[in-house]
C-alpha positions in Angstrom: 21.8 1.0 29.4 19.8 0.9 26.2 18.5 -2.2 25.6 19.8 -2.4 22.5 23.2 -1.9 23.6 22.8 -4.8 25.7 21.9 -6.9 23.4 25.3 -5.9 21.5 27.4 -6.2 24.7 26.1 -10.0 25.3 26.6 -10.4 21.5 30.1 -9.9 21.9 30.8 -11.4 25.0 29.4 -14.5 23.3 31.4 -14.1 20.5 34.4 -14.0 22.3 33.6 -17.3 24.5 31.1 -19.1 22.5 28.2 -19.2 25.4 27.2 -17.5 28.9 25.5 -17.9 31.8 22.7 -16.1 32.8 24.6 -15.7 36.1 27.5 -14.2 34.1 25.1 -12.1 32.3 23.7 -10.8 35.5 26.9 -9.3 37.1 28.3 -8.4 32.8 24.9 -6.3 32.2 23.9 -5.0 36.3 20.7 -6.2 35.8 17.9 -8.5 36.7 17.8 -11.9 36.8 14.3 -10.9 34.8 15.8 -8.2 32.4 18.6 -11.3 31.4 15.6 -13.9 30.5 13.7 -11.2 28.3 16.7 -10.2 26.9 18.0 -13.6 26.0 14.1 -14.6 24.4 13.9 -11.3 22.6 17.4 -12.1 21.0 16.7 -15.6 20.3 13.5 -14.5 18.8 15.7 -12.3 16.5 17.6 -15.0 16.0 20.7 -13.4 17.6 21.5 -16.9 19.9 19.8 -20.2 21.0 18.7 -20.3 24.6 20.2 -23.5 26.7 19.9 -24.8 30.1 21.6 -21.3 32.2 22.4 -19.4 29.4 22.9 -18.8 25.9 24.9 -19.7 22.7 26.1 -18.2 19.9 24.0 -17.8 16.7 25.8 -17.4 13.1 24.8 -13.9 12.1 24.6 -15.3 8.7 21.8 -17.1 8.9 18.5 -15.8 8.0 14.8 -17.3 8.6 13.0 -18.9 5.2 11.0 -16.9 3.2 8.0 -19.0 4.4 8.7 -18.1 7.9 8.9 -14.7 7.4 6.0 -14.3 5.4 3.9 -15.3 8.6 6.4 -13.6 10.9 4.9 -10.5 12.1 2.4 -10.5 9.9 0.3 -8.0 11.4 3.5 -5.3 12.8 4.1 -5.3 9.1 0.6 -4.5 7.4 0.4 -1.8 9.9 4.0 -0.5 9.0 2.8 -1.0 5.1 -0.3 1.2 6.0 2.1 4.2 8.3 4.3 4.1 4.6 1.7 5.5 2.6 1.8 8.6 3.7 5.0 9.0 2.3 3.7 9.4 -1.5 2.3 11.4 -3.3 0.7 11.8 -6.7 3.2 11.8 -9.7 6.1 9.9 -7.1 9.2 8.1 -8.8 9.4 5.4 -6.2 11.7 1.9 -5.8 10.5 -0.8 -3.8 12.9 -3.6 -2.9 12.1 -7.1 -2.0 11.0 -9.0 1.2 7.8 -9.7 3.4 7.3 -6.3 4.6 8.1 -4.3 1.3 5.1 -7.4 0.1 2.4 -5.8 2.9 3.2 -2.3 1.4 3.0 -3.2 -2.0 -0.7 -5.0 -1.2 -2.1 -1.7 0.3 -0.7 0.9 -2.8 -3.3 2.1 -4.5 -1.8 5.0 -6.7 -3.8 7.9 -7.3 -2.2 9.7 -10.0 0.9 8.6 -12.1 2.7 6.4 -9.8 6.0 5.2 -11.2 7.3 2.4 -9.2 10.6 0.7 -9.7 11.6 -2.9 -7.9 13.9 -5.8 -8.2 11.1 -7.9 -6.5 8.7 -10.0 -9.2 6.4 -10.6 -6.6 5.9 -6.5 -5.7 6.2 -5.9 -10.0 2.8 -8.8 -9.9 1.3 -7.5 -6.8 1.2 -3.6 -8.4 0.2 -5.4 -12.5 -3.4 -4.3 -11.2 -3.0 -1.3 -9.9 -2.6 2.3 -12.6 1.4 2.2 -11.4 3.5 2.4 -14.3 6.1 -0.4 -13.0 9.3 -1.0 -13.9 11.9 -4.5 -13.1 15.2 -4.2 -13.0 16.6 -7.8 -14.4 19.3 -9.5 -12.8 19.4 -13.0 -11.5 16.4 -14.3 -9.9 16.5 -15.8 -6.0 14.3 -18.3 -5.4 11.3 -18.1 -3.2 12.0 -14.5 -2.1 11.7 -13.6 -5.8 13.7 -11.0 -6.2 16.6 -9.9 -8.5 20.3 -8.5 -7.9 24.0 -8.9 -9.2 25.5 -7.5 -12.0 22.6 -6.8 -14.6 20.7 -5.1 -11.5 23.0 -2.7 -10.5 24.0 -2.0 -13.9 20.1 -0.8 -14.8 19.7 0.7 -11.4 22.7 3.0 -11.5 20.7 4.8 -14.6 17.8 5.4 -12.8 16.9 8.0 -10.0 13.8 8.4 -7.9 11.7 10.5 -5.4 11.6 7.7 -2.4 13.6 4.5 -2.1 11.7 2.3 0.2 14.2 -0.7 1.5 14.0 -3.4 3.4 16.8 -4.6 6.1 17.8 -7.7 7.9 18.9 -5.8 10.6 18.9 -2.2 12.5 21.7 -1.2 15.0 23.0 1.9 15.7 26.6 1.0 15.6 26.3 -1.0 12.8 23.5 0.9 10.9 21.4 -1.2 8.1 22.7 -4.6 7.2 21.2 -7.4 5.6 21.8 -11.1 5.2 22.1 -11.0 1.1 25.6 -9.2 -0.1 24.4 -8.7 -4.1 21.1 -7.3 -2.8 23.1 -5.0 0.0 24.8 -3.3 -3.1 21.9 -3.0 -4.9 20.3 -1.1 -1.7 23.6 1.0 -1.4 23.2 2.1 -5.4 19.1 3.3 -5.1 20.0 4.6 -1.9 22.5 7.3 -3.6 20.1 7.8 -6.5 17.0 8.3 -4.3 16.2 12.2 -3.1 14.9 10.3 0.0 15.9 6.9 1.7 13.0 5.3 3.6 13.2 1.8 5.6 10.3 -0.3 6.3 11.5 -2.8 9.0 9.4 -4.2 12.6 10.7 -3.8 15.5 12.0 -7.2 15.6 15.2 -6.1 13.2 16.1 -3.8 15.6 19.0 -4.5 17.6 20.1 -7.2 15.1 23.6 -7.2 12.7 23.1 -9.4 9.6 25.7 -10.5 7.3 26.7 -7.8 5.7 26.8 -4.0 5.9 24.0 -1.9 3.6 24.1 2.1 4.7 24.7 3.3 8.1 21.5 4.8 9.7 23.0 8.8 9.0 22.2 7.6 4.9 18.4 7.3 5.9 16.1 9.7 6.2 12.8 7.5 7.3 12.1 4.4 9.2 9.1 3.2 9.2 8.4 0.4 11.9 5.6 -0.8 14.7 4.7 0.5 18.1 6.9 -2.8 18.9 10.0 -0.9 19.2 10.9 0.6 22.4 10.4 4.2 23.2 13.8 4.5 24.7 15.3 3.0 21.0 13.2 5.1 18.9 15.0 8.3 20.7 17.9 6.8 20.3 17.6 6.9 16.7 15.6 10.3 16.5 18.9 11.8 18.0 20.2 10.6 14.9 18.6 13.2 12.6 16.4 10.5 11.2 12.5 10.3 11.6 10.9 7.5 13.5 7.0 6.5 12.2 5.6 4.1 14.0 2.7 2.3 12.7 0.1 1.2 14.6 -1.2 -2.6 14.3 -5.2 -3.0 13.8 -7.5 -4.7 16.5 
């Protein structure tokens, strides 16, 4: 059994009774009493459950870390993720960049050479690229607060006019099942819109999205061509996806 699919099984098991023993767990999943404790950490890390004394209890899948924690949250998986996402442009691109720490560390490394034409909802990307030669354009909408970035009505409205070469997205979660979801339903439109419009559908995202089921629903993973992510993410869950049709890249982290 994957390990992702374990981490949905105990994810419903726990939505059903509200907590579980790692004894339960044991005989639920066939596995080790060692297998149960990393799974349960790994989860809570992804902030899936909270760990108790013997087991585990239910997490609200609507609840997503603060901006601040996130900026310093896998800081390093995501530079190297920014870094594996450059070789996806080229010269003369149309691209869109969305909002959130990891689109951030991509944005930081873009250097266009050539007419780079980039289009965002995310002030802090639109700043970040001000000094670069991109020709950047902002879509307007209503502004979130300390992640910066714009959606609703006004946003989709300009976006639906616009098409481009690569949409690079961000996700609050990666299943298989469930495909791309994220915790933000105005912003998970605005995805679902560049995503049709886009001749390519890329998603920067490390490894620990994966296995995760946010809020609400964006594309499922057969509407993306490219994930970019860290060498983080399982071998046997990169496959898993590969067998999807879409690419894996897996960026390598520094030092």
């Amino acid at each position: 059994m994957l390990q992702e699919q374990r981490f949905e099984l105990i994810r419903r098991h726990l939505e059903e009774h509200g907590s579980l023993a790692v004894q339960d767990l044991i005989q639920l999943l066939g596995v080790s009493r060692e297998t149960v404790r990393r799974d349960l950490r790994q989860m809570e890390q992804k902030g899936l459950l909270t760990k108790v004394h013997g087991g585990a209890v239910l997490k609200q899948v609507g609840e997503e870390p603060s901006y601040e924690v996130r900026t310093v949250s896998h800081r390093a998986e995501k530079q190297a993720i920014g870094r594996a996402a450059l070789s996806l442009i080229a010269p003369g691109d149309t691209i869109y960049l969305d909002g959130g720490t990891t689109m951030l560390e991509f944005a930081k490394v873009l250097r266009p050479a050539g007419s780079l034409t980039v289009f965002t909802n995310s002030i802090t990307v639109a700043a970040t690229l001000a000094t670069t030669s991109a020709k950047v354009y902002v879509t307007g909408g209503l502004l979130r607060d300390g992640e910066m970035s714009l959606s609703g009505a006004i946003a989709n409205h300009v976006t639906e006019n616009f098409f481009v070469d690569t949409a690079f997205i961000s996700a609050g979660g990666i299943t298989i099942e469930h495909g791309v979801t994220d915790y933000h339903v105005e912003e998970a439109e605005l995805r679902r819109i560049i995503v049709e419009r886009a001749a390519r559908a890329v998603v920067l995202a490390d490894h620990s999205k994966f296995g995760v089921t946010a809020f609400t629903r964006v594309v499922p993973l057969t509407a993306v061509d490219v994930i970019v992510t860290d060498s983080g993410l399982p071998e046997e869950e990169t496959e898993a996806i590969r067998a999807l049709g879409v690419e894996v890249i897996r960026g390598e982290v520094s030092g």
